[in-house]
N, CA and C of each residue as an Amber inpcrd file, in Angstrom:
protein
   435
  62.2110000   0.5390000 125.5290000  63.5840000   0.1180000 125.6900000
  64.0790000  -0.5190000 124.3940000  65.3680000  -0.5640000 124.0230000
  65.8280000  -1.1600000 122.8950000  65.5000000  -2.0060000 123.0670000
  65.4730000  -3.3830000 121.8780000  65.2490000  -4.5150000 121.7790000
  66.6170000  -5.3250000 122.1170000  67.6740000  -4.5870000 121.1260000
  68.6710000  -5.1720000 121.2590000  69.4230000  -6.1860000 122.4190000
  70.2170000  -7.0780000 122.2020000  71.1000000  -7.2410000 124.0510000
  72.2610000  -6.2060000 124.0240000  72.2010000  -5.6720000 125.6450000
  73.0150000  -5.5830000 126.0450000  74.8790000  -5.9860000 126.0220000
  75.5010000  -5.1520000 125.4130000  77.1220000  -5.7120000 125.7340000
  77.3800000  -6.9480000 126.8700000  77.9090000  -7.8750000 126.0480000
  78.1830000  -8.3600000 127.7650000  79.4360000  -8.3150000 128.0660000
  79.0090000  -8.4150000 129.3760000  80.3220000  -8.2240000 129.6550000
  80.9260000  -6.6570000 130.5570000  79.8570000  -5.9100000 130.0860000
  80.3780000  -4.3860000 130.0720000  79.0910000  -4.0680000 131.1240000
  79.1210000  -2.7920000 131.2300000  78.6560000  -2.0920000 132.3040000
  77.5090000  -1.1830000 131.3570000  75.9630000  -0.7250000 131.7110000
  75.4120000   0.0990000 131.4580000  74.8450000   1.3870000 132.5000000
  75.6290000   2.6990000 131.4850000  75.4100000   3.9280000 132.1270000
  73.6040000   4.6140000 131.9120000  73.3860000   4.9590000 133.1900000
  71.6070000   6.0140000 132.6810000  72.2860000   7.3270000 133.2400000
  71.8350000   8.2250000 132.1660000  71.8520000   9.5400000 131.9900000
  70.7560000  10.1810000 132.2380000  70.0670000  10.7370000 133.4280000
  69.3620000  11.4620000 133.3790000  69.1280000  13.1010000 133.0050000
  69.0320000  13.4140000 132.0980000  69.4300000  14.5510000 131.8810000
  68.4180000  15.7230000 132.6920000  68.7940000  16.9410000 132.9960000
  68.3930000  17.8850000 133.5170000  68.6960000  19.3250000 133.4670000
  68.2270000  20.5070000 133.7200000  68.3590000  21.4410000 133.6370000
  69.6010000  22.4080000 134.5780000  69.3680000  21.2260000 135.7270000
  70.1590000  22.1000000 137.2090000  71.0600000  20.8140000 137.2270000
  70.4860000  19.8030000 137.0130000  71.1470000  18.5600000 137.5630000
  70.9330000  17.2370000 136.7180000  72.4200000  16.6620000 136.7640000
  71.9500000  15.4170000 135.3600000  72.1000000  14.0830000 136.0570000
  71.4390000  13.0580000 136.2180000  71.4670000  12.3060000 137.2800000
  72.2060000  11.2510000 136.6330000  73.4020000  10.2420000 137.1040000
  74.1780000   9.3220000 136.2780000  74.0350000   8.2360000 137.5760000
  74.3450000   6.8010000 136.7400000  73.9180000   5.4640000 137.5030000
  74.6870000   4.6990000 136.5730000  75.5080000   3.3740000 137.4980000
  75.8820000   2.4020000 136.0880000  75.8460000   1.1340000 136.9660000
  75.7620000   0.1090000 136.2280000  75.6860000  -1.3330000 136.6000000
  77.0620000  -1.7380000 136.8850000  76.7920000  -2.9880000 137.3190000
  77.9380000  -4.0240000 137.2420000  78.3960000  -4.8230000 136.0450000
  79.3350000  -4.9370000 135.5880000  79.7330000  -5.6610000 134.7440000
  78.4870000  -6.5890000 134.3910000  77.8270000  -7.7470000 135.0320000
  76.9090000  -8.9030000 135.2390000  75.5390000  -8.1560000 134.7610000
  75.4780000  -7.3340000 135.2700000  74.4890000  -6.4180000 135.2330000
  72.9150000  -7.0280000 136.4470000  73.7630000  -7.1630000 137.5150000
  73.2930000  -7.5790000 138.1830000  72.5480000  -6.4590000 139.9530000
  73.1710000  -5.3730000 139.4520000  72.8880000  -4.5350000 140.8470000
  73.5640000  -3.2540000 139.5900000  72.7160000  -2.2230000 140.1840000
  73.3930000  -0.2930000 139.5870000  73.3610000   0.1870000 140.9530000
  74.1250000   0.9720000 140.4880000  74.3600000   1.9990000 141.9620000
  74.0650000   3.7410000 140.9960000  73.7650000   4.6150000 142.3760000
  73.6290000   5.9560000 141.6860000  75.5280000   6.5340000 141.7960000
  75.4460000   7.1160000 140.2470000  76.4560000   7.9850000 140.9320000
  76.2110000   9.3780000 141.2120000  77.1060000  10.2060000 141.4440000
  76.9520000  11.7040000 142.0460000  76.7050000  12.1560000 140.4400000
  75.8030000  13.2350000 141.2040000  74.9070000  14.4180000 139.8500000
  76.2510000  14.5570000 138.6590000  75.5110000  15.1090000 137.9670000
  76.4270000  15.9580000 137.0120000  75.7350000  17.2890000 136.8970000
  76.9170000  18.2550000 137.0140000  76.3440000  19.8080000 137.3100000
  76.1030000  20.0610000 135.4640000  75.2070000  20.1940000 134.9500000
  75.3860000  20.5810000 133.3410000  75.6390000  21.9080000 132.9570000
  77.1220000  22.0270000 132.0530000  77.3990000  23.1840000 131.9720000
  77.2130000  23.1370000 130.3820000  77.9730000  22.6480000 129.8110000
  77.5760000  23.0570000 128.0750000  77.7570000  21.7480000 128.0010000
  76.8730000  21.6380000 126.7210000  77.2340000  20.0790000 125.7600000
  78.0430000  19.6150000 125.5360000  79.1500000  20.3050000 125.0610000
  80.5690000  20.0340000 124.6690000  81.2690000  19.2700000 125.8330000
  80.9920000  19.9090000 126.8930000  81.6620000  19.9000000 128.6930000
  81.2100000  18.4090000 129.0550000  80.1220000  18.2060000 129.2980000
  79.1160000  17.3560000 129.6310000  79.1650000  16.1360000 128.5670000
  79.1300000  16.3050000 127.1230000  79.5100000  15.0780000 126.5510000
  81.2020000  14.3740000 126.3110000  81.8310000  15.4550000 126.8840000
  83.4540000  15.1790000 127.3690000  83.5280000  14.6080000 128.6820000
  82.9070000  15.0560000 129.4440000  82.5640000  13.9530000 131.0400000
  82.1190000  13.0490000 131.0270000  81.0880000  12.5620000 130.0630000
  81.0800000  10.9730000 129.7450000  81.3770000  10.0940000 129.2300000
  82.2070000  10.7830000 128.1650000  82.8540000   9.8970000 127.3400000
  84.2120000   9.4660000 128.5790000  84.5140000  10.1770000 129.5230000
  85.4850000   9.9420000 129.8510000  84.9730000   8.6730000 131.3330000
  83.0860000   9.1190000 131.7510000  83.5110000   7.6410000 132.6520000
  82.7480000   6.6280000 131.7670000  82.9070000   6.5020000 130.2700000
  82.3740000   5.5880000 129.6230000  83.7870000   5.0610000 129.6390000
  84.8500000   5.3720000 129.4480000  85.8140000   4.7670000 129.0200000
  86.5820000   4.5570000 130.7530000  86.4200000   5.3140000 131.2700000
  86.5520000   4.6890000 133.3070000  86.4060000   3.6460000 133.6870000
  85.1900000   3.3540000 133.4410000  84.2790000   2.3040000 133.5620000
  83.7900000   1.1540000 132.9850000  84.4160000   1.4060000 131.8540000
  84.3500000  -0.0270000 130.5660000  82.5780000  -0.3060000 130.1660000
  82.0230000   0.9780000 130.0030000  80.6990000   1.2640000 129.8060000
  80.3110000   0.6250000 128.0100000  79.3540000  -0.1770000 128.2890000
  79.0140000  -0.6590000 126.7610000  78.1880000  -0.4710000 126.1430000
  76.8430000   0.1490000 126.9370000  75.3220000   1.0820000 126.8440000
  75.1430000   2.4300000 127.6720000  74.8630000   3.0880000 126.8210000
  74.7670000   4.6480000 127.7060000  73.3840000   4.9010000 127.7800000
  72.6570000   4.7590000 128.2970000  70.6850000   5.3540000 128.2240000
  70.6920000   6.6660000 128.3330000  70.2300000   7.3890000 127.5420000
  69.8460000   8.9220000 127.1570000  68.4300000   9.0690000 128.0180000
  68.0120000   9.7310000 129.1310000  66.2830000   9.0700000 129.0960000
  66.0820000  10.7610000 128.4070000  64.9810000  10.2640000 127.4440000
  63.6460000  11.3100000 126.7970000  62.2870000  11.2070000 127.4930000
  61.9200000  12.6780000 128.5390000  60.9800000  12.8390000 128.6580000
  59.8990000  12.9830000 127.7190000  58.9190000  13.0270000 127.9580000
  57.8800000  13.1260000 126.8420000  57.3690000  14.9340000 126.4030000
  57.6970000  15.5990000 127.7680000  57.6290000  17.0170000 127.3850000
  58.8320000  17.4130000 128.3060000  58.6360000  19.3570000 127.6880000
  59.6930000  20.0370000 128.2050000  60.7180000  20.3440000 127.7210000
  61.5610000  21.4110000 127.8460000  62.7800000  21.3450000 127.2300000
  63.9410000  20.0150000 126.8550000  63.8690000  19.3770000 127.9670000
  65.1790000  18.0670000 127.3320000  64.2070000  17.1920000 127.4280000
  62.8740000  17.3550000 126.3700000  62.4620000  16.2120000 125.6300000
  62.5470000  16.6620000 124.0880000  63.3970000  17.7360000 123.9720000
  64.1550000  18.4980000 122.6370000  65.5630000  18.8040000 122.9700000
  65.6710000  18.4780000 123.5110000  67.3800000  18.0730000 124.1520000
  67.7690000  17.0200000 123.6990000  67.4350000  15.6940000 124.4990000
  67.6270000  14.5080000 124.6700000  68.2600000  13.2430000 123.0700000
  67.6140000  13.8200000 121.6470000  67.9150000  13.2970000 120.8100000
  69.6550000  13.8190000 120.3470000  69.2240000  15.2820000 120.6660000
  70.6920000  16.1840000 120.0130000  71.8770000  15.8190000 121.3810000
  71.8540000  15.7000000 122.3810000  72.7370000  14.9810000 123.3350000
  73.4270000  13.7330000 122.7010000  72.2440000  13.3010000 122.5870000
  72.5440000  11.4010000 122.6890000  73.2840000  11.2330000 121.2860000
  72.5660000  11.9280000 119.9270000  73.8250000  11.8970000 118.9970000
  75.1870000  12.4440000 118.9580000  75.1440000  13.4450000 119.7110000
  76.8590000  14.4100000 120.1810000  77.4970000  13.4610000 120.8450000
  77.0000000  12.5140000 122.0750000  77.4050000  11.5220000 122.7730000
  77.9220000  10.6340000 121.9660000  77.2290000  10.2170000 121.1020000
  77.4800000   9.0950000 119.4920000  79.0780000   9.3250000 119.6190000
  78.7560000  10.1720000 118.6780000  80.0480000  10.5590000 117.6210000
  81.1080000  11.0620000 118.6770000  81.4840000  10.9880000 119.7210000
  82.4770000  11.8820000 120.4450000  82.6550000  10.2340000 120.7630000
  81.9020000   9.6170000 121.2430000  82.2640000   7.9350000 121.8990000
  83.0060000   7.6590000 120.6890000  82.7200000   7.6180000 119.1860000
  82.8990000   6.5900000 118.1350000  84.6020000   7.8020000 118.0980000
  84.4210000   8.7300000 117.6820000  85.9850000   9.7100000 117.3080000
  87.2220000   9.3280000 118.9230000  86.5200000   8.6620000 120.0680000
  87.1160000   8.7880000 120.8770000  87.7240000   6.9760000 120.4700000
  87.3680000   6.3270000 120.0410000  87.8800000   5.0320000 119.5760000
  86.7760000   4.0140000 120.1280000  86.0290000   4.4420000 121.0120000
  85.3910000   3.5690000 122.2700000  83.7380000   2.7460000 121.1850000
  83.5740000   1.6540000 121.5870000  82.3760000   0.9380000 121.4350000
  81.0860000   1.4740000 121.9130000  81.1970000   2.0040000 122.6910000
  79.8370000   1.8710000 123.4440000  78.2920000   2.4680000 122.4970000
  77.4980000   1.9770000 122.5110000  76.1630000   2.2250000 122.1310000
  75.4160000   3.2950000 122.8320000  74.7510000   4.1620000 122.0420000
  74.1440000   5.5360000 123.1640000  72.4190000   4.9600000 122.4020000
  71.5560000   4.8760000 123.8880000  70.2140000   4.4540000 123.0880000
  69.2990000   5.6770000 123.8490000  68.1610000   6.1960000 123.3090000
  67.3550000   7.1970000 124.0000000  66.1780000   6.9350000 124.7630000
  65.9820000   6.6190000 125.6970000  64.6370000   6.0180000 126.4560000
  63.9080000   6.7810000 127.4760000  62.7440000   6.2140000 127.2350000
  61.6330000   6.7310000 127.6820000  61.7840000   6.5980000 129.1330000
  61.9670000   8.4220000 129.4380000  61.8350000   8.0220000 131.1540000
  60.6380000   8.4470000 131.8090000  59.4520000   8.4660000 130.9510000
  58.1380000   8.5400000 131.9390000  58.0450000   8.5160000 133.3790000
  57.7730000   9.2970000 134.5430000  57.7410000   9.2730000 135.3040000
  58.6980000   8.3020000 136.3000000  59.6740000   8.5130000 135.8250000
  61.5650000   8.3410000 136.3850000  61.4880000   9.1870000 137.5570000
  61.3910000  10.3310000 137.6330000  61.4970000  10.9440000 138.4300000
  60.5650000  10.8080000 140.0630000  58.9140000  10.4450000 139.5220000
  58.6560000  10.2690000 140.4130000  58.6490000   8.9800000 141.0690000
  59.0720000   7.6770000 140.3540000  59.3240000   6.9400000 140.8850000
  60.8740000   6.7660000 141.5380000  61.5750000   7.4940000 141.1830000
  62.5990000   7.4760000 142.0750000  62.5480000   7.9620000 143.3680000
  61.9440000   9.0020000 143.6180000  60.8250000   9.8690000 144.6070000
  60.4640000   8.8140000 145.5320000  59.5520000   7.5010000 144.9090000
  59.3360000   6.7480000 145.6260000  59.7570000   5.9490000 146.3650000
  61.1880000   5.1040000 145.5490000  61.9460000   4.0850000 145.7690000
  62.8040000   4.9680000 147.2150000  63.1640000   5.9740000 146.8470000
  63.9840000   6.9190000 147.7630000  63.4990000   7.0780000 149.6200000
  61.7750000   6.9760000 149.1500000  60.9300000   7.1530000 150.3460000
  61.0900000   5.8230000 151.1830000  60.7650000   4.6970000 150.3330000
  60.7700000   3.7640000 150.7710000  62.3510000   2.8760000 151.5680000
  63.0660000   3.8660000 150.8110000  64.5030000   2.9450000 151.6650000
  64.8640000   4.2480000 152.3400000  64.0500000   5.1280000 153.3210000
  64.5830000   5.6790000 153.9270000  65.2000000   6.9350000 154.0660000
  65.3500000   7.2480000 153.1830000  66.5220000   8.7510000 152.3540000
  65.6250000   9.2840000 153.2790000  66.4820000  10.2540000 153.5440000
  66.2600000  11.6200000 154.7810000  64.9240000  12.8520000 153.6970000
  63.9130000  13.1350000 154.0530000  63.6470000  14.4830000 153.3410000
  64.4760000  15.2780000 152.7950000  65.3670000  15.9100000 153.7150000
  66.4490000  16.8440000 153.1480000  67.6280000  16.2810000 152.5990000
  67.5250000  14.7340000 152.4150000  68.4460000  14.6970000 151.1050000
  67.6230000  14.1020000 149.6490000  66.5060000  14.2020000 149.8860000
  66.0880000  13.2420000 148.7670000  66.4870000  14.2570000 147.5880000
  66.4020000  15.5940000 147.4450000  66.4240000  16.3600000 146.6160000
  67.8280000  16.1600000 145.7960000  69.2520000  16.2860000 146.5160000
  70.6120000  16.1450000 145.8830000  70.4890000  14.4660000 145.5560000
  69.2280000  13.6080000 145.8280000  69.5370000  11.6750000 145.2570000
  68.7290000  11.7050000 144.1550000  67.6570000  12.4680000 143.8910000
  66.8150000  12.0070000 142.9180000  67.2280000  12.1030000 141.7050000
  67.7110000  12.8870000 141.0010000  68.0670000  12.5920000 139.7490000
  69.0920000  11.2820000 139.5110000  69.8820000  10.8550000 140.5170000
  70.5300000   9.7870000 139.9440000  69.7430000   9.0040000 140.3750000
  69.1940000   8.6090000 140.9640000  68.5350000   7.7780000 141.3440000
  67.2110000   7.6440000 140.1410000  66.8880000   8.4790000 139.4570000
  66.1800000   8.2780000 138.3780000  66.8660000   7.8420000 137.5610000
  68.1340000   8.1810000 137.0260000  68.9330000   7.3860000 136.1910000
  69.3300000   5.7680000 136.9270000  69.3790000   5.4410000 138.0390000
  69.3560000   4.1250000 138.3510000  68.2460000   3.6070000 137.6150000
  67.2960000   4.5180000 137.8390000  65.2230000   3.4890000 137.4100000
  65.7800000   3.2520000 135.9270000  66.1950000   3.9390000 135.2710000
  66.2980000   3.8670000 133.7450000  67.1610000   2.0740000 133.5620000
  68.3170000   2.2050000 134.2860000  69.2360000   1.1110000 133.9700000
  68.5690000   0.0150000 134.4120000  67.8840000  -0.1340000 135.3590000
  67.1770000  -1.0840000 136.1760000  65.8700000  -1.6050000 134.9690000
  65.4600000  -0.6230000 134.4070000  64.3610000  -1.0550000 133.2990000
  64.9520000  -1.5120000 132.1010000  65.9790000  -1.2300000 132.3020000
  66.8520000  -1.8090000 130.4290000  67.7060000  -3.1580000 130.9860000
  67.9060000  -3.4320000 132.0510000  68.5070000  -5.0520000 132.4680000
  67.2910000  -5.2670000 132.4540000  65.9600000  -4.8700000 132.5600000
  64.7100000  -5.9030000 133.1560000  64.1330000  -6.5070000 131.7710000
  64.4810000  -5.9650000 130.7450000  63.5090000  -5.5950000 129.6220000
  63.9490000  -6.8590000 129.1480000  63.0220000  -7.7250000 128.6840000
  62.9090000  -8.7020000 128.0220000  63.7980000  -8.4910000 126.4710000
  64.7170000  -9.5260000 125.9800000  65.5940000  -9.0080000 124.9440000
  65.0420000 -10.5570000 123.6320000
């Protein structure tokens, strides 16, 4: 996780990125509770880094988390995203910081958290990716600064 602090004041977005499905989550202002939001269907880069810039600026977003798997295609994704994300935030006028983090087994711990509060079998599949992007935001408020 970055070292840095957190914006205060502002809200931090996790991006889970994916092939079929990109999982998005953002905090509270306080940064005290994240909620998942609904998938993002990924269509092109261009598309997809225009949809966030737009609920970065929705949302008064001040950290965006990129997560980088360790293998796989969008663990060669994940750097070239998160800089397109950069520069479209900075040309769009907006502050916000884009950082790239390690989402090691995000997925299956969201899997878990999901089991444990209940989620139906047949929906865990359309929660998990945001809900992995929740784990991401949840580890970057936790992270010692």
């Amino acid at each position: 996780m970055p070292p840095e602090a957190r914006a205060p004041g502002r809200r931090v977005l996790g991006v889970d990125l994916g092939l079929k499905r990109t999982g998005l989550a953002v905090s509270d202002e306080l940064g005290l509770s994240v909620r998942a939001l609904p998938n993002l269907t990924p269509k092109s880069r261009a598309d997809d880094v225009a949809f966030l810039v737009d609920q970065v600026r929705a949302l008064d977003v001040g950290d965006v988390l990129v997560g980088k798997p360790r293998s796989g295609p969008v663990e060669r994704r994940a750097p070239g995203f998160a800089a397109a994300l950069q520069q479209a935030l900075a040309d769009a006028g907006l502050d916000a910081r884009v950082h790239v983090v390690d989402e090691d087994y995000s997925s299956q711990q969201a899997a878990l958290r999901l089991v444990e509060s209940g989620v139906k079998k047949s929906e865990r599949k359309a929660a998990l990716d945001s809900e992995a992007a929740r784990g991401l935001v949840l580890a970057f408020l936790a992270a010692p600064r």
